[in-house]
C-alpha positions as CSV (number, residue, x, y, z in Angstrom):
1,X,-4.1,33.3,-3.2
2,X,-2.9,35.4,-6.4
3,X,0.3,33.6,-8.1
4,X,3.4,35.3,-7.4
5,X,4.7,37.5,-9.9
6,X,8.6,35.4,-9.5
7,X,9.7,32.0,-7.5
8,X,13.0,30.0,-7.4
9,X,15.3,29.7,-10.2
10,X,14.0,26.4,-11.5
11,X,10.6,26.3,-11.0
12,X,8.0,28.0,-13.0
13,X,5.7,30.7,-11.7
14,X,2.0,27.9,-12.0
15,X,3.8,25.1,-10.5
16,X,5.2,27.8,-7.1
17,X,1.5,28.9,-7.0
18,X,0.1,25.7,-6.3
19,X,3.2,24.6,-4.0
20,X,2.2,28.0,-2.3
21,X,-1.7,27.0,-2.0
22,X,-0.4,23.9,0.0
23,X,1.7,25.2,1.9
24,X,-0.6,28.0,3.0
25,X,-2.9,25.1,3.9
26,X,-0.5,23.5,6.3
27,X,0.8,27.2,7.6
28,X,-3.0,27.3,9.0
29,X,-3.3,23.5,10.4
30,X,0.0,24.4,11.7
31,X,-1.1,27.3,13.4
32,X,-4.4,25.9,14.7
33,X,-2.4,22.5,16.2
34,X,-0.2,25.3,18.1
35,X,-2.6,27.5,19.3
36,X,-4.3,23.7,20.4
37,X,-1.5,22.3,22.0
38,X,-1.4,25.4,24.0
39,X,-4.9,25.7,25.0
40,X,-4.5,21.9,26.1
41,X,-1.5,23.1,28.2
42,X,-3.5,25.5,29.9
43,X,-6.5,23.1,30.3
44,X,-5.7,19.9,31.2
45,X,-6.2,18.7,35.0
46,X,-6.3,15.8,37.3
47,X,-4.1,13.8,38.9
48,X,-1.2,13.1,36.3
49,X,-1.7,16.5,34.7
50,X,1.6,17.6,35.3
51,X,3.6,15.2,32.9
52,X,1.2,16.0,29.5
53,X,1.2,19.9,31.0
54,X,5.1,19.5,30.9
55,X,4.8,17.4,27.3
56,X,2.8,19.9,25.6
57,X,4.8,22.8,25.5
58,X,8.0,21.3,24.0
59,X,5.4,20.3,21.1
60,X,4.2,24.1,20.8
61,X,7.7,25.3,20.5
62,X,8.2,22.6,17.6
63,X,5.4,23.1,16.1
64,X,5.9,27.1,16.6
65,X,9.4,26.6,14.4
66,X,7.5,24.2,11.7
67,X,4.8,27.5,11.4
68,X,7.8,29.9,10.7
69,X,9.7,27.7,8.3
70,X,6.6,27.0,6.0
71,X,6.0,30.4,6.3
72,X,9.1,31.6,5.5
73,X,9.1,28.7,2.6
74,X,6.1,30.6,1.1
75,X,8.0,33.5,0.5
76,X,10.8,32.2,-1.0
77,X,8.9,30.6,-3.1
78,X,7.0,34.1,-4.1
79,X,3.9,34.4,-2.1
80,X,2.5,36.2,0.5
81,X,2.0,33.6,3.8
82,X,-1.3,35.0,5.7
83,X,-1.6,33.7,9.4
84,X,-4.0,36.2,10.7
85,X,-6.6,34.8,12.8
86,X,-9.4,35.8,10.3
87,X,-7.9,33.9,7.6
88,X,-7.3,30.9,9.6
89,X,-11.1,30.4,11.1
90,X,-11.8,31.4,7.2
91,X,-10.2,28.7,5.3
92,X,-10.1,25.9,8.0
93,X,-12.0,23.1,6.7
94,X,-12.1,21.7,11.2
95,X,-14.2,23.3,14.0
96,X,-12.6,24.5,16.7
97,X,-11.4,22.1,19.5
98,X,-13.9,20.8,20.9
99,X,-12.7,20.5,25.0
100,X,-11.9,22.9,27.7
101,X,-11.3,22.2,31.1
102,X,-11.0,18.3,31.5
103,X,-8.9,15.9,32.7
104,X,-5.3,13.9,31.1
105,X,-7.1,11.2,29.5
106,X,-10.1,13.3,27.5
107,X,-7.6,15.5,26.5
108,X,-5.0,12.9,25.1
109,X,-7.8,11.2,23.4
110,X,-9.1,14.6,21.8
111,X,-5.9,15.4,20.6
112,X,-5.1,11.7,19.5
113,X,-8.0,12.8,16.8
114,X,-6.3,16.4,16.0
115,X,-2.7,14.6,15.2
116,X,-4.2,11.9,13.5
117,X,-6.3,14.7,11.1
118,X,-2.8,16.8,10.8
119,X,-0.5,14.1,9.9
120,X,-2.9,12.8,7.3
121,X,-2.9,15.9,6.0
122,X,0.7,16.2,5.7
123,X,1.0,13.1,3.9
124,X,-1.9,14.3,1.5
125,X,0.4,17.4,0.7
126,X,3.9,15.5,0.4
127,X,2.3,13.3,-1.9
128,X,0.7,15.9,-4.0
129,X,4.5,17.6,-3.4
130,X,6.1,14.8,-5.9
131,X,6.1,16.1,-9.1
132,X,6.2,19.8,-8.5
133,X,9.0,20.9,-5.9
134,X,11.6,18.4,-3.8
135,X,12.8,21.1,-1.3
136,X,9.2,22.4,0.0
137,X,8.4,18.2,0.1
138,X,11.7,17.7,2.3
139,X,10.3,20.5,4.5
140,X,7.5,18.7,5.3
141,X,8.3,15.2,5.6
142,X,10.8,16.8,8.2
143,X,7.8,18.1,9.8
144,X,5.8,14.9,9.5
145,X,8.0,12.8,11.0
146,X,8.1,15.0,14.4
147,X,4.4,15.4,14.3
148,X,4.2,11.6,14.2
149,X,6.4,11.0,17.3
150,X,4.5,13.7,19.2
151,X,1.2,11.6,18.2
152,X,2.9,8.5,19.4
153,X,3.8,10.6,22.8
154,X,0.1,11.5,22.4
155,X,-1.1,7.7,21.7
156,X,1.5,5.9,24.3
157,X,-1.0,7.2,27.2
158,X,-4.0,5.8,25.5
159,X,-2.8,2.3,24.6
160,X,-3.1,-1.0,26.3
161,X,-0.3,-3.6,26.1
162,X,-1.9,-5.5,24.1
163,X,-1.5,-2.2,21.4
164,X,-5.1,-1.0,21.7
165,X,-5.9,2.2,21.7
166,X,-9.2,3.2,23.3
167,X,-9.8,6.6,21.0
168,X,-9.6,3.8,17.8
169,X,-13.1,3.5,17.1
170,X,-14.1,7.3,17.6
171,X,-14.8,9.6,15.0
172,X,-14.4,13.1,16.9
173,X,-12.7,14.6,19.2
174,X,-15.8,14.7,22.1
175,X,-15.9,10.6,21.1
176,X,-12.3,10.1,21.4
177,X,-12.5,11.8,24.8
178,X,-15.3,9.9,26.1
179,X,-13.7,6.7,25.3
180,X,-10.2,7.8,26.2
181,X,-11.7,8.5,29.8
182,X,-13.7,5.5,29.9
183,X,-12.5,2.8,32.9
184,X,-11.3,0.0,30.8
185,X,-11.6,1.7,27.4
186,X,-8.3,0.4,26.5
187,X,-10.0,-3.1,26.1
């Protein structure tokens, strides 16, 4: 992304351009988790579908408003924010989901895997946020902390009362659905 040619009084031109390469990071995980959270909307079934169909959309609306503020953060800060579709499959470092049509549990354990990558990311990025700009770091550990109670709305249906979670031992989304969906994979 080409540095912007002005930012916010108080910060300097390099340190907005790299606040601006994160963020334009996030605006695509962003995008992707809502375009995800819809798909899984549209595509869950089974008995119990109804409660996760009725979850999900209140977390694409959120996540919807966390897109246009880190957008809208991006040019304040001077930069351009580029959410076309072309871009997005371009500089995503994920595949695509990896479920369609399935049932509650496969999907809540596929999307256990999709939080978990997004809110580790988010931490990366308020982290690397510390010395170079407080206001775009408050952004997103606002953001972080409702992405991690959606994952905990996410995890509550695939843990066990002893607080296991049957997707803990997967390492992809198709594992984590397998296991999720798996009588007595809860341990």
């Amino acid at each position: 992304m080409p540095s912007p040619s002005f930012t916010v009084p108080g910060m300097s031109v390099k340190d907005a351009s790299q606040v601006i390469d994160h963020l334009q990071d996030r605006l695509v995980a962003l995008i992707d988790l809502q375009l995800t959270l819809k798909h899984v909307h549209w595509n869950v079934v089974g008995p119990t579908f109804i409660g996760v169909h009725q979850m999900i959309d209140p977390q694409v609306d959120a996540v919807r408003v966390m897109v246009d503020e880190v957008a809208e953060r991006i040019a304040t800060l001077g930069g351009s924010p580029d959410g076309l579709a072309g871009n997005i499959v371009k500089t995503r470092s994920w595949d695509d989901y990896e479920l369609g049509r399935a049932d509650v549990l496969a999907h809540l354990g596929a999307l256990d895997q999709v939080y978990d990558g997004v809110v580790s990311s988010h931490r990366d990025v308020i982290d690397a946020l510390e010395p170079l700009d407080k206001v775009t770091q408050d952004l997103l550990i606002g953001a972080a902390a409702q992405l991690e109670q959606f994952h905990w709305f996410i995890r509550a249906h695939l843990e066990n009362e002893g607080g296991r979670l049957s997707t803990q031992d997967a390492g992809s989304e198709r594992e984590a659905a397998v296991a999720a969906s798996t009588p007595g994979g809860n341990g």
